[in-house]
PDBQT receptor file of N, H, CA, C and O in Angstrom, charges set to zero:
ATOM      1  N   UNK A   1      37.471   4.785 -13.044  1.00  0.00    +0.000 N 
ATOM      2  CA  UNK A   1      38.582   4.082 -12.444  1.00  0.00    +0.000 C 
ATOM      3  C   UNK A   1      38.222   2.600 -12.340  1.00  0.00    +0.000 C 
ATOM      4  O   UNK A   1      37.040   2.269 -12.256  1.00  0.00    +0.000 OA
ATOM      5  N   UNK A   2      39.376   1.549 -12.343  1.00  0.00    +0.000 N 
ATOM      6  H   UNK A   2      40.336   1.818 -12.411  1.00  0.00    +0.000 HD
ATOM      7  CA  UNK A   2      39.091   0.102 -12.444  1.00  0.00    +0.000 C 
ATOM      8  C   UNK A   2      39.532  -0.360 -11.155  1.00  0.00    +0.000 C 
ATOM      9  O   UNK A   2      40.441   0.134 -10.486  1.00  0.00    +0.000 OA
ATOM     10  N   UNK A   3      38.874  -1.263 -10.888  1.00  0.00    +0.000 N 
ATOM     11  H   UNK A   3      38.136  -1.664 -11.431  1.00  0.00    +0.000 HD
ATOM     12  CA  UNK A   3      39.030  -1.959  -9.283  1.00  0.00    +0.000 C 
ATOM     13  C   UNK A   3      39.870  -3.177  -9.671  1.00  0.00    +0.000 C 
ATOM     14  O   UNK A   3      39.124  -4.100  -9.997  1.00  0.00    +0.000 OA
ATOM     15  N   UNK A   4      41.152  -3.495  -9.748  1.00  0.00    +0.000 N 
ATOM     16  H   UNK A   4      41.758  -2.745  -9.483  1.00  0.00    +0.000 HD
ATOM     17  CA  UNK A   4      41.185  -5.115  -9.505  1.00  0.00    +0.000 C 
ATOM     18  C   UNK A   4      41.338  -5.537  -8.207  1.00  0.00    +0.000 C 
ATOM     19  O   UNK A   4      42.049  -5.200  -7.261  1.00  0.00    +0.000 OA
ATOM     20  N   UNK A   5      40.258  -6.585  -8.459  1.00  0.00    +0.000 N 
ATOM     21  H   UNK A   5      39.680  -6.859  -9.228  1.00  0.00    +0.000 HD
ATOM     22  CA  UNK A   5      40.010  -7.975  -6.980  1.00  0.00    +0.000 C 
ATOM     23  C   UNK A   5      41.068  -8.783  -6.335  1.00  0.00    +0.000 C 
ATOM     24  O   UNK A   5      41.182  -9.265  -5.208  1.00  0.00    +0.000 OA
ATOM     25  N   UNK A   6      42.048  -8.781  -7.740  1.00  0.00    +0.000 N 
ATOM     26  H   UNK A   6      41.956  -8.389  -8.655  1.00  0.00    +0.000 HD
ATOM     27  CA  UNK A   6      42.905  -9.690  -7.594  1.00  0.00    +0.000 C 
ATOM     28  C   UNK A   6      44.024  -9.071  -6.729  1.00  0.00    +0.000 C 
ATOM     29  O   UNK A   6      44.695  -9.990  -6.260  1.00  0.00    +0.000 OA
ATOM     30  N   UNK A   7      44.373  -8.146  -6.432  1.00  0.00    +0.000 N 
ATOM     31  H   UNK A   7      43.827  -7.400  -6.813  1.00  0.00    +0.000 HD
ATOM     32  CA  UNK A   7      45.409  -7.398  -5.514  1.00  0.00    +0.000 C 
ATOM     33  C   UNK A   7      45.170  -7.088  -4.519  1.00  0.00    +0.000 C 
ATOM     34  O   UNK A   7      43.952  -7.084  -4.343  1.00  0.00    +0.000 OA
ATOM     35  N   UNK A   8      45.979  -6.661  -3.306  1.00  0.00    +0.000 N 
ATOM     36  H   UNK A   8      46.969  -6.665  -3.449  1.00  0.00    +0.000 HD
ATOM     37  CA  UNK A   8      45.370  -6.330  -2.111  1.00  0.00    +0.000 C 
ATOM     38  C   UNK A   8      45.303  -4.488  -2.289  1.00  0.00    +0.000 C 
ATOM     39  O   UNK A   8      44.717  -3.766  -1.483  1.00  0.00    +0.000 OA
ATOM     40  N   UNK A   9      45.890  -4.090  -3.273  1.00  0.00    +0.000 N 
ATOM     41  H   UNK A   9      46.366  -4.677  -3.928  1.00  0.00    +0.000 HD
ATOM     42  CA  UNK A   9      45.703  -3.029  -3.349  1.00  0.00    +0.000 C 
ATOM     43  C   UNK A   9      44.919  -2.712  -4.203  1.00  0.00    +0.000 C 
ATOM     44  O   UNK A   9      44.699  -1.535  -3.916  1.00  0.00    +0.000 OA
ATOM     45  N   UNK A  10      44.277  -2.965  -5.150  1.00  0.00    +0.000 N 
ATOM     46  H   UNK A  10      44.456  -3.921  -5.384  1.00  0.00    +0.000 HD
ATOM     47  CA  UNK A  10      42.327  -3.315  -6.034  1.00  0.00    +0.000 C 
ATOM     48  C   UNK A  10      41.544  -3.590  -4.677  1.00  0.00    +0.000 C 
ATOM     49  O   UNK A  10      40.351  -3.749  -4.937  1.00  0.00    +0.000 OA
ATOM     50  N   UNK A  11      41.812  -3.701  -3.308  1.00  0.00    +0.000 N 
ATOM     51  H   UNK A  11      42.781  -3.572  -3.097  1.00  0.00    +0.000 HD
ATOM     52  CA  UNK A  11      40.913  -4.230  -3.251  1.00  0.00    +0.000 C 
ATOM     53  C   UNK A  11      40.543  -2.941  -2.190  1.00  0.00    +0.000 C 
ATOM     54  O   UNK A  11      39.513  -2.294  -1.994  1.00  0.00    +0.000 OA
ATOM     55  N   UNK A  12      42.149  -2.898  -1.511  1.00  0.00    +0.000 N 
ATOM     56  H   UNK A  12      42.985  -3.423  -1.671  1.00  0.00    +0.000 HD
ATOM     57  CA  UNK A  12      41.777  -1.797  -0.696  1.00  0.00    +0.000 C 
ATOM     58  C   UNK A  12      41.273  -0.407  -1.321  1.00  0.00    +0.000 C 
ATOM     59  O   UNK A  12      40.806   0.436  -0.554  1.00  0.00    +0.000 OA
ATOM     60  N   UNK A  13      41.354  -0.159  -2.645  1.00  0.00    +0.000 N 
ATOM     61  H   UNK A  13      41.733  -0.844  -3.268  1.00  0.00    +0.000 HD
ATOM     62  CA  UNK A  13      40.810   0.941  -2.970  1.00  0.00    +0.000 C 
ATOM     63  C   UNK A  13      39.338   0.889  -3.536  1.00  0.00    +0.000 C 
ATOM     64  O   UNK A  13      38.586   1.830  -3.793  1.00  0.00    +0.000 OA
ATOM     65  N   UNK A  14      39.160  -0.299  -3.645  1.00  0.00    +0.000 N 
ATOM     66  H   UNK A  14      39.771  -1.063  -3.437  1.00  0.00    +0.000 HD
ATOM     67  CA  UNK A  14      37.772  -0.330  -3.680  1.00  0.00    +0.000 C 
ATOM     68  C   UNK A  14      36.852  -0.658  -2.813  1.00  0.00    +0.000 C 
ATOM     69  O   UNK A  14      35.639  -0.673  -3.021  1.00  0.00    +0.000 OA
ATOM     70  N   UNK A  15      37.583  -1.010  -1.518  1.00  0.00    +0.000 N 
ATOM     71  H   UNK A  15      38.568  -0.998  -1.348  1.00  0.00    +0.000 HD
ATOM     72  CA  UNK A  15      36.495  -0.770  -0.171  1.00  0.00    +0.000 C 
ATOM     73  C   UNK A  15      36.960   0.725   0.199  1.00  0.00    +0.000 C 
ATOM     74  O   UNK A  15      37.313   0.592   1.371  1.00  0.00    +0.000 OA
ATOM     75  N   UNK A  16      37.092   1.628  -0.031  1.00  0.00    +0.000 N 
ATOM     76  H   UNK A  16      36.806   1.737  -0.983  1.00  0.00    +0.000 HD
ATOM     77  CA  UNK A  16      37.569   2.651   0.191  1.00  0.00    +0.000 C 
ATOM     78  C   UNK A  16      36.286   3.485  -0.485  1.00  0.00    +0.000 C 
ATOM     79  O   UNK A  16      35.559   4.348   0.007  1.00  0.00    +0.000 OA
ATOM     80  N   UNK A  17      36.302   2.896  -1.769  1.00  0.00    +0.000 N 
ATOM     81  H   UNK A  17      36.892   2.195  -2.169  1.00  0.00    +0.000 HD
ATOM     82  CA  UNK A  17      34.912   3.768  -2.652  1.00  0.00    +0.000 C 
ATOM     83  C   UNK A  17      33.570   3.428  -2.057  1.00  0.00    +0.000 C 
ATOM     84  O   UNK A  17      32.539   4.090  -1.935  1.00  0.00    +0.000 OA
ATOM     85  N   UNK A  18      33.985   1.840  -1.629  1.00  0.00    +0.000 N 
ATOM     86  H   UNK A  18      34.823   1.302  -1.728  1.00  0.00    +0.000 HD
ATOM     87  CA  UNK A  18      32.032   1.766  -1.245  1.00  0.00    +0.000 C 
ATOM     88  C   UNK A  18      32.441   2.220  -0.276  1.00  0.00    +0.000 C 
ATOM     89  O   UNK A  18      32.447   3.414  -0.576  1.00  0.00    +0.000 OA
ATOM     90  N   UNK A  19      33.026   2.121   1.304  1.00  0.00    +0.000 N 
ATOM     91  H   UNK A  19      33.022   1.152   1.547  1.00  0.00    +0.000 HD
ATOM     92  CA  UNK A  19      32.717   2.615   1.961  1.00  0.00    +0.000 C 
ATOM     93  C   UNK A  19      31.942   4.178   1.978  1.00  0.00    +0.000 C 
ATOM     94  O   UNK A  19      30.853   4.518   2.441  1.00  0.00    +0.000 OA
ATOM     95  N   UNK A  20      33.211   5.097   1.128  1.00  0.00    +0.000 N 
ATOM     96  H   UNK A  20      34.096   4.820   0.753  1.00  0.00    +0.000 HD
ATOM     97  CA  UNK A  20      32.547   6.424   1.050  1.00  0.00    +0.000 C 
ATOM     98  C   UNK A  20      31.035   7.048   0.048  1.00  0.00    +0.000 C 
ATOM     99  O   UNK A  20      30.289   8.024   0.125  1.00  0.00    +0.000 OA
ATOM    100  N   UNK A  21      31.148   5.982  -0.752  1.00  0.00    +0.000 N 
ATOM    101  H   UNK A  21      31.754   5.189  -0.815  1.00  0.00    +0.000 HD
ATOM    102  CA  UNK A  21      29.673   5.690  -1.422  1.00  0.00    +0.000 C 
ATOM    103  C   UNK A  21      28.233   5.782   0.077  1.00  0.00    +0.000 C 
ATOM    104  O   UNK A  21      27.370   6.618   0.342  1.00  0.00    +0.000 OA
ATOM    105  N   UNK A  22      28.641   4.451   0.706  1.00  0.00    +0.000 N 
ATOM    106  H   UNK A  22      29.342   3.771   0.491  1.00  0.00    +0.000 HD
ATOM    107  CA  UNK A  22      27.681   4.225   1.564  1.00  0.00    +0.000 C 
ATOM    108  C   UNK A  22      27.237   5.367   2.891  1.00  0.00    +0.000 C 
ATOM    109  O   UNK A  22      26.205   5.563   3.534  1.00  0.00    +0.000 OA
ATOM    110  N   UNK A  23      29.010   6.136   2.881  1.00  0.00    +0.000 N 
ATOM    111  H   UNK A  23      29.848   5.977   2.359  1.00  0.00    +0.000 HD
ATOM    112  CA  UNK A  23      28.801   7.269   3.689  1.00  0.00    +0.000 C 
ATOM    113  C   UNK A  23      27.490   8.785   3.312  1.00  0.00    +0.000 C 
ATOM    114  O   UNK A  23      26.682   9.341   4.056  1.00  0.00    +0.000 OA
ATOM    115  N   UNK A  24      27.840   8.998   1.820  1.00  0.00    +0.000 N 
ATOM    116  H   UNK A  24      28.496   8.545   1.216  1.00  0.00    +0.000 HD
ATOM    117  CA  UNK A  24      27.506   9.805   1.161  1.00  0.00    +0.000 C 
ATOM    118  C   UNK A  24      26.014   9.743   0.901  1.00  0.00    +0.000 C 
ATOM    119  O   UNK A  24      25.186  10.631   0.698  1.00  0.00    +0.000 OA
ATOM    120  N   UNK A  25      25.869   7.616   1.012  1.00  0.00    +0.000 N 
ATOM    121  H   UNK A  25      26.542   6.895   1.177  1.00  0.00    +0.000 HD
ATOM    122  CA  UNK A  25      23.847   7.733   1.006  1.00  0.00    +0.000 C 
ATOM    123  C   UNK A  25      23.596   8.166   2.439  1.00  0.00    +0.000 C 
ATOM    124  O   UNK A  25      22.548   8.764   2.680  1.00  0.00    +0.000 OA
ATOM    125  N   UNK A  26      24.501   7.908   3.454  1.00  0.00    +0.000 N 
ATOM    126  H   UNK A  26      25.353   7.423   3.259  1.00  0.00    +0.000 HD
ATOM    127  CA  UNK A  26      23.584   7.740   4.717  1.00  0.00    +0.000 C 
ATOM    128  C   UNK A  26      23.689   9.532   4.972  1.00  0.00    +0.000 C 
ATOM    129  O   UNK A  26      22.823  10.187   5.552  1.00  0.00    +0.000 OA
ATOM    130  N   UNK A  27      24.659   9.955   4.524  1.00  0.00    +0.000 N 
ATOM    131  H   UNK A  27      25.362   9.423   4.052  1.00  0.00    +0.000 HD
ATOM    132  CA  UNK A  27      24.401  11.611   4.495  1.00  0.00    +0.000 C 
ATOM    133  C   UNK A  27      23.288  12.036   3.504  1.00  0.00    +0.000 C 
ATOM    134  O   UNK A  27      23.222  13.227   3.809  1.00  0.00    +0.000 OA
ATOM    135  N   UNK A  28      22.559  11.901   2.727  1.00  0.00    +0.000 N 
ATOM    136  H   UNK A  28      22.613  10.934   2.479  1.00  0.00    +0.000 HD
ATOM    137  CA  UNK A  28      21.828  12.227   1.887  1.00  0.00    +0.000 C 
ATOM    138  C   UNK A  28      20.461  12.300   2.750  1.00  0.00    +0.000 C 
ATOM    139  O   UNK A  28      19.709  13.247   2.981  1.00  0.00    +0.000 OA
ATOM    140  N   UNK A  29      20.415  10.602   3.235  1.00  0.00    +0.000 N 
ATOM    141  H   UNK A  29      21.025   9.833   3.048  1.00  0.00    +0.000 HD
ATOM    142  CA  UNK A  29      19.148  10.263   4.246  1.00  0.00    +0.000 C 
ATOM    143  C   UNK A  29      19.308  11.784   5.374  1.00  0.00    +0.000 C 
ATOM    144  O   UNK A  29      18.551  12.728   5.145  1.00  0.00    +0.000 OA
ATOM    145  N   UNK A  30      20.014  11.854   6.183  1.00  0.00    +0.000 N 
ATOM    146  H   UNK A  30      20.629  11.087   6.368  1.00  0.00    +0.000 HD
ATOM    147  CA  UNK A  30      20.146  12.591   7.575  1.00  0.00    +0.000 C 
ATOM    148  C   UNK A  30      19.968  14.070   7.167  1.00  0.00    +0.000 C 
ATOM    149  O   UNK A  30      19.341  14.869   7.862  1.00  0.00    +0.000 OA
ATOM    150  N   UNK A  31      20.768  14.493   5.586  1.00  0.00    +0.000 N 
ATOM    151  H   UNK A  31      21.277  13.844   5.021  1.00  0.00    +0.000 HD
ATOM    152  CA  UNK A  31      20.231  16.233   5.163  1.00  0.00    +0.000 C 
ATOM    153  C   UNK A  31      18.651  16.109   4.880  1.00  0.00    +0.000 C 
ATOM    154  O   UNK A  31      18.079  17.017   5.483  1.00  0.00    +0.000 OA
ATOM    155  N   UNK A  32      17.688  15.237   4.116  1.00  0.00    +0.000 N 
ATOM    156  H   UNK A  32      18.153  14.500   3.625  1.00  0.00    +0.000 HD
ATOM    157  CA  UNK A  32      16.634  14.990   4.090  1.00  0.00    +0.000 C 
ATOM    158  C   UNK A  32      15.734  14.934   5.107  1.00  0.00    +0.000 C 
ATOM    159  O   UNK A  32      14.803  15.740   5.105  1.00  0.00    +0.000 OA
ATOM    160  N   UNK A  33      15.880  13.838   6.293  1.00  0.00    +0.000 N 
ATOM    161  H   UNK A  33      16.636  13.184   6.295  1.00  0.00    +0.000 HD
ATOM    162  CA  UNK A  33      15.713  14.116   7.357  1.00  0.00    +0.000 C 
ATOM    163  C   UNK A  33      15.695  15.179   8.623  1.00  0.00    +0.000 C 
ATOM    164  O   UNK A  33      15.053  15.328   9.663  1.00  0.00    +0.000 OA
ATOM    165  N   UNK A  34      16.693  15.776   7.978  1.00  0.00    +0.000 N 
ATOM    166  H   UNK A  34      17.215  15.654   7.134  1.00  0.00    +0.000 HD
ATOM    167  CA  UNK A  34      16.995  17.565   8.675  1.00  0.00    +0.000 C 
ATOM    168  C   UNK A  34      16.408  18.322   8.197  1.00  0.00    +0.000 C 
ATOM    169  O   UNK A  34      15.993  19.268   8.866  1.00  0.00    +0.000 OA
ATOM    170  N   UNK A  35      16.147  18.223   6.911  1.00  0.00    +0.000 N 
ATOM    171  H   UNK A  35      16.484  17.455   6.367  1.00  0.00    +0.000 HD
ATOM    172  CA  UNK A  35      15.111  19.385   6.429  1.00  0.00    +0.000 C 
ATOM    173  C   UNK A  35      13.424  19.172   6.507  1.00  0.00    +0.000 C 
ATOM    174  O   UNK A  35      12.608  20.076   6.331  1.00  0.00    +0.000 OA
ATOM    175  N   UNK A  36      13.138  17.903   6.781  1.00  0.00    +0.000 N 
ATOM    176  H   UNK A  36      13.801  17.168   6.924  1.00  0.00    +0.000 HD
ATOM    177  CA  UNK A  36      11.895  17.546   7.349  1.00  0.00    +0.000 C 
ATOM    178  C   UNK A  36      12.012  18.037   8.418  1.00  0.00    +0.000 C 
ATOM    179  O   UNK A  36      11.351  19.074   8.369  1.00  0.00    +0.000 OA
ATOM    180  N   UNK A  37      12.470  17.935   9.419  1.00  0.00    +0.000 N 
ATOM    181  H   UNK A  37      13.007  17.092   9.460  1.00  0.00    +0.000 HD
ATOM    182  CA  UNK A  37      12.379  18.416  10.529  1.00  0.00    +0.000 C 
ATOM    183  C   UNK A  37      12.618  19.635  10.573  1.00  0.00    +0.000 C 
ATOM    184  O   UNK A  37      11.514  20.142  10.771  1.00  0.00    +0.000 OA
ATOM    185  N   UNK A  38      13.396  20.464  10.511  1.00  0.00    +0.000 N 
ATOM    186  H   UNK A  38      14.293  20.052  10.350  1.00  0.00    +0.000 HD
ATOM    187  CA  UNK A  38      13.328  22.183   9.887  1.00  0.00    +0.000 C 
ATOM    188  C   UNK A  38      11.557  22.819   9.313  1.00  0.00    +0.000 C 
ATOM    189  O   UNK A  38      10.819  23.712   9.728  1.00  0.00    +0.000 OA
ATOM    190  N   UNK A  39      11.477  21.994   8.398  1.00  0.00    +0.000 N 
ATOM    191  H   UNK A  39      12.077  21.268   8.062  1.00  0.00    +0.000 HD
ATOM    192  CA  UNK A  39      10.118  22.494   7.789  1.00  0.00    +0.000 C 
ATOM    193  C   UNK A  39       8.959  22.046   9.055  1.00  0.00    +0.000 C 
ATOM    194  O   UNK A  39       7.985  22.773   9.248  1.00  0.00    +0.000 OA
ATOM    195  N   UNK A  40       9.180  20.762   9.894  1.00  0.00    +0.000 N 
ATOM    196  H   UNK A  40       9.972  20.171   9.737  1.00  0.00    +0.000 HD
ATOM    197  CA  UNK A  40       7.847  20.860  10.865  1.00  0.00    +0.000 C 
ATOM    198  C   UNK A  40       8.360  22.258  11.792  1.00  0.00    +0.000 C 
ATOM    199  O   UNK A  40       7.464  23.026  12.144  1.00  0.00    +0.000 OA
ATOM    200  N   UNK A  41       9.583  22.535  12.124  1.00  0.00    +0.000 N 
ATOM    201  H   UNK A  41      10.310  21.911  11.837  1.00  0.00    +0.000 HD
ATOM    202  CA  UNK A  41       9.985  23.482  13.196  1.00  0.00    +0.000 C 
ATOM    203  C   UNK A  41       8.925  24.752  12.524  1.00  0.00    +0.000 C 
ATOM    204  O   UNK A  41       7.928  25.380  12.878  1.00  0.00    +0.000 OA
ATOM    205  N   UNK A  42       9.656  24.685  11.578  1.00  0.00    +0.000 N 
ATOM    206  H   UNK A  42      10.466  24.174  11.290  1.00  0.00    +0.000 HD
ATOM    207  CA  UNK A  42       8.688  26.421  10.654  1.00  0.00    +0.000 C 
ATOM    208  C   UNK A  42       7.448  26.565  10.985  1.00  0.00    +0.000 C 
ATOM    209  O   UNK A  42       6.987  27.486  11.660  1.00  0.00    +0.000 OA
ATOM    210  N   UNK A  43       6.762  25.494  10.434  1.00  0.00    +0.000 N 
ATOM    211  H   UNK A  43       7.136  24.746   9.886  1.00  0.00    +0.000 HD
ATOM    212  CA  UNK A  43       5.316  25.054  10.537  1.00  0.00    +0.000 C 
ATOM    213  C   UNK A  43       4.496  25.465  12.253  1.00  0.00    +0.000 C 
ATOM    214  O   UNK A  43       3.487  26.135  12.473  1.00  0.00    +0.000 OA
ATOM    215  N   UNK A  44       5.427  24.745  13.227  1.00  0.00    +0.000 N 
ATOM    216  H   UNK A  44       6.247  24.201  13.048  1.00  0.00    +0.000 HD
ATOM    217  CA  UNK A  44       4.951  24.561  14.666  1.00  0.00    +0.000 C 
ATOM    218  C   UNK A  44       5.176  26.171  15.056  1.00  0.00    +0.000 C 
ATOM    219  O   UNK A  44       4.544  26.745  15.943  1.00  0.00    +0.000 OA
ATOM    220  N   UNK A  45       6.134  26.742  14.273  1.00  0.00    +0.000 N 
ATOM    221  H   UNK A  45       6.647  26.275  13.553  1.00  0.00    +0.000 HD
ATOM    222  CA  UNK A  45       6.287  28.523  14.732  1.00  0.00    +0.000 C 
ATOM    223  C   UNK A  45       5.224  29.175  14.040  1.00  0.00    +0.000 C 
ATOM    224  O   UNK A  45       4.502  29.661  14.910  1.00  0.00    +0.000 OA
ATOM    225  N   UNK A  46       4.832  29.391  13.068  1.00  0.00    +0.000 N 
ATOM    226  H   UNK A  46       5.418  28.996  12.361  1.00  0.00    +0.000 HD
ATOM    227  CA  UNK A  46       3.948  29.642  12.528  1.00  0.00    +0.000 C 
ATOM    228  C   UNK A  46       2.582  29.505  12.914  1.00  0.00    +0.000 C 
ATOM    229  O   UNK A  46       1.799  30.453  12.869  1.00  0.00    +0.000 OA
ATOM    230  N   UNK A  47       2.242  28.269  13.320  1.00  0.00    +0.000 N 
ATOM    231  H   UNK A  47       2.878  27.499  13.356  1.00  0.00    +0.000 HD
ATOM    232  CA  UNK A  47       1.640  27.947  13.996  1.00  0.00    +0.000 C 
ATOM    233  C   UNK A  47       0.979  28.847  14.977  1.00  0.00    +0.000 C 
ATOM    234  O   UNK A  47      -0.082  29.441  14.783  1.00  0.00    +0.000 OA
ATOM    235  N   UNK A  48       1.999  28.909  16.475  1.00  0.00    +0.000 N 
ATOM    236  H   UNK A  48       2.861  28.428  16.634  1.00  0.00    +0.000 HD
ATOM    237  CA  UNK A  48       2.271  29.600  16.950  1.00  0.00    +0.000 C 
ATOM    238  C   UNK A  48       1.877  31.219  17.000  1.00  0.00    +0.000 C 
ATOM    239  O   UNK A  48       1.234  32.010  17.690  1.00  0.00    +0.000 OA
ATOM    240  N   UNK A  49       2.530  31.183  16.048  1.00  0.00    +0.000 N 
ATOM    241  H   UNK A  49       3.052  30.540  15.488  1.00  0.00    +0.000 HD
ATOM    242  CA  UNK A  49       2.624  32.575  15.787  1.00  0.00    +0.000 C 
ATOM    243  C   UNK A  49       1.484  33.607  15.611  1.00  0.00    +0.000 C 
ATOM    244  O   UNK A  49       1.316  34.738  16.068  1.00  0.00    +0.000 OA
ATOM    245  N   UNK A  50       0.748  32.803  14.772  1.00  0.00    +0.000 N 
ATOM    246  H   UNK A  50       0.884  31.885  14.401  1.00  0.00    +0.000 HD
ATOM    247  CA  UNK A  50      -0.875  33.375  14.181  1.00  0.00    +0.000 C 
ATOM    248  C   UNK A  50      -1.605  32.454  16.094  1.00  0.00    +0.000 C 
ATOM    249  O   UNK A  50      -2.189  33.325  16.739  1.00  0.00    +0.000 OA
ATOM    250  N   UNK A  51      -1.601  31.869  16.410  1.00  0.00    +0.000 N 
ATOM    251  H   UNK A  51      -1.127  31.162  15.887  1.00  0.00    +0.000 HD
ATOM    252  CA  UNK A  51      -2.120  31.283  17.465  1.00  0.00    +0.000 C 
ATOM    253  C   UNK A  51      -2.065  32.822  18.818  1.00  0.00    +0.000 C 
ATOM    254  O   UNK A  51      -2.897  33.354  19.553  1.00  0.00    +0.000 OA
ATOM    255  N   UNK A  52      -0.778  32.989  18.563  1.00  0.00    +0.000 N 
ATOM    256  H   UNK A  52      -0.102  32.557  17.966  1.00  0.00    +0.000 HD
ATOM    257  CA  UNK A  52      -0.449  33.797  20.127  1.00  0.00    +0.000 C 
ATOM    258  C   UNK A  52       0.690  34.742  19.463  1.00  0.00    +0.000 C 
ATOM    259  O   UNK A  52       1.917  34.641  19.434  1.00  0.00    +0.000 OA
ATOM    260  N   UNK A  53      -0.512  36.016  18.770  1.00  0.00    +0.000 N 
ATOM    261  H   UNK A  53      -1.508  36.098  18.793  1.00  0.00    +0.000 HD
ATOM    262  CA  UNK A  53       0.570  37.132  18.162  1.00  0.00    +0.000 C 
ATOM    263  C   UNK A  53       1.422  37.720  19.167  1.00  0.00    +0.000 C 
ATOM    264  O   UNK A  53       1.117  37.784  20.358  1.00  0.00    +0.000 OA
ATOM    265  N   UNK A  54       2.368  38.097  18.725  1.00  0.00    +0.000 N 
ATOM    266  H   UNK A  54       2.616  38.045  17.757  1.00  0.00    +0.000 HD
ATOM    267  CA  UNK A  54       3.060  38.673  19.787  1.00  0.00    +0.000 C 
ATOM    268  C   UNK A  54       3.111  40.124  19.794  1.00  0.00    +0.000 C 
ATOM    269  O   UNK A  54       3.153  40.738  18.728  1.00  0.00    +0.000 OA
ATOM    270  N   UNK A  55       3.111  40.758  20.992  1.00  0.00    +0.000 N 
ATOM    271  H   UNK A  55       3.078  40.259  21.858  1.00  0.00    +0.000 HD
ATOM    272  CA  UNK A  55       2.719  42.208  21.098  1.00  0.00    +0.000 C 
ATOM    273  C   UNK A  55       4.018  43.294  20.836  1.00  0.00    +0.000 C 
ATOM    274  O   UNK A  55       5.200  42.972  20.717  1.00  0.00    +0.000 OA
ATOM    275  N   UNK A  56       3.461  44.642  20.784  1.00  0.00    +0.000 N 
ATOM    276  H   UNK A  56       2.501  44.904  20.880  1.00  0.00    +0.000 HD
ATOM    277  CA  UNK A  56       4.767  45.629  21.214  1.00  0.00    +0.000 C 
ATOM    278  C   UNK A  56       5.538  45.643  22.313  1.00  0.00    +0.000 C 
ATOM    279  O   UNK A  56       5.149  45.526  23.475  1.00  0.00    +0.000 OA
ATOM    280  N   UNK A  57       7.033  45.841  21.793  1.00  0.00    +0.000 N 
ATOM    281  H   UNK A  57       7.349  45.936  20.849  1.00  0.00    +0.000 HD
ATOM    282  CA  UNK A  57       7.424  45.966  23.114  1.00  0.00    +0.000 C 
ATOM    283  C   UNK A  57       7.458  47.229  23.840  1.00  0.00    +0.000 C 
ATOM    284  O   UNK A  57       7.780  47.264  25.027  1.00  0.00    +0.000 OA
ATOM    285  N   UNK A  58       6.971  48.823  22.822  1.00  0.00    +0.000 N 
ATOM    286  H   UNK A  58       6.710  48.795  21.857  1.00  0.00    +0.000 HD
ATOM    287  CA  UNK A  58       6.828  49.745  23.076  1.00  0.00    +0.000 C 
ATOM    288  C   UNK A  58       5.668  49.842  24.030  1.00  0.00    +0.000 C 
ATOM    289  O   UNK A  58       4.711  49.076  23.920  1.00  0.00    +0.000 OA
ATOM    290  N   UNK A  59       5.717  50.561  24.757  1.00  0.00    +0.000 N 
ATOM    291  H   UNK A  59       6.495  51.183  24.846  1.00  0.00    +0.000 HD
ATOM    292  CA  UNK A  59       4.494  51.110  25.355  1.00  0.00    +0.000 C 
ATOM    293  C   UNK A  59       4.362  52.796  25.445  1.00  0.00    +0.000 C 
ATOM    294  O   UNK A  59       5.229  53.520  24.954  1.00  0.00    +0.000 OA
ATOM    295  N   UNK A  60       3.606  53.133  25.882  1.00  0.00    +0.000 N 
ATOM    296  H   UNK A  60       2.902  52.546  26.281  1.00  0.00    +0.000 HD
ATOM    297  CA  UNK A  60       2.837  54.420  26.025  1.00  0.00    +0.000 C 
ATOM    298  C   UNK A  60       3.730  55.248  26.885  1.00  0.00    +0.000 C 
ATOM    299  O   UNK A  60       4.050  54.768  27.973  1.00  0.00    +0.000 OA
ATOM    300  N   UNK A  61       4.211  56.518  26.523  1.00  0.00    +0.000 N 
ATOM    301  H   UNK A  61       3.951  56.908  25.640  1.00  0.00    +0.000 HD
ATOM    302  CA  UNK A  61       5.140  57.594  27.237  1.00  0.00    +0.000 C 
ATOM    303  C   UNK A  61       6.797  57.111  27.358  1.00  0.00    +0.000 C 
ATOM    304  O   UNK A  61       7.643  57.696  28.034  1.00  0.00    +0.000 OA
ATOM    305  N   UNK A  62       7.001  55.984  26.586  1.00  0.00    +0.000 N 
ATOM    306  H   UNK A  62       6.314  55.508  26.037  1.00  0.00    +0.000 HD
ATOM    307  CA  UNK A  62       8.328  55.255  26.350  1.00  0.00    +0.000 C 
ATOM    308  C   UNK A  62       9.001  56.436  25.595  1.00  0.00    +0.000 C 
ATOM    309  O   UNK A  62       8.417  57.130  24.762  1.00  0.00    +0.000 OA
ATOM    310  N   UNK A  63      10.319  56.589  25.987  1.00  0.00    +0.000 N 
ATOM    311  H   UNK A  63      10.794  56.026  26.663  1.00  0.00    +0.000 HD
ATOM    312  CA  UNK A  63      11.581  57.666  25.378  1.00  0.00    +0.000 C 
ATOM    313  C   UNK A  63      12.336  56.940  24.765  1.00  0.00    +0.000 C 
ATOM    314  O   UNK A  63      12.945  55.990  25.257  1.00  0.00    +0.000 OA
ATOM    315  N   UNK A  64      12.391  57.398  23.336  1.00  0.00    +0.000 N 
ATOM    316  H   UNK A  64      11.896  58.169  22.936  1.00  0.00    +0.000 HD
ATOM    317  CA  UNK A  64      13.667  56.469  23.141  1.00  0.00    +0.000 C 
ATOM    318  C   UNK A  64      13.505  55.772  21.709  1.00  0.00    +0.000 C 
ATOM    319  O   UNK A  64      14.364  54.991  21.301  1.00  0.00    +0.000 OA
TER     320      UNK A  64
């Protein structure tokens, strides 16, 4: 698609594209950022996990 400068309507549709351009990087950054943080969450459970196994919840003469 062609932008002309010279119109007010070239122009409004082409702040329309960068805007949603610029939306689409700063969403790129924040899913990236979310999945860094996801992967330390995993990590810190894991962690965890082997740190302080967790037991049965069955016990001895339990029905059921």
């Amino acid at each position: 698609m062609e932008y002309s400068l010279n119109t007010p309507a070239g122009r409004a549709r082409f702040a329309r594209q960068l805007y949603n351009f610029c939306h689409i990087l700063e969403t790129d950054e924040e899913a990236s950022d979310t999945d860094w943080k996801v992967a330390q969450l995993k990590e810190a459970i894991k962690h965890h996990d082997e740190k302080f196994p967790m037991d049965s919840f069955f016990y001895e003469g339990q029905s059921g």
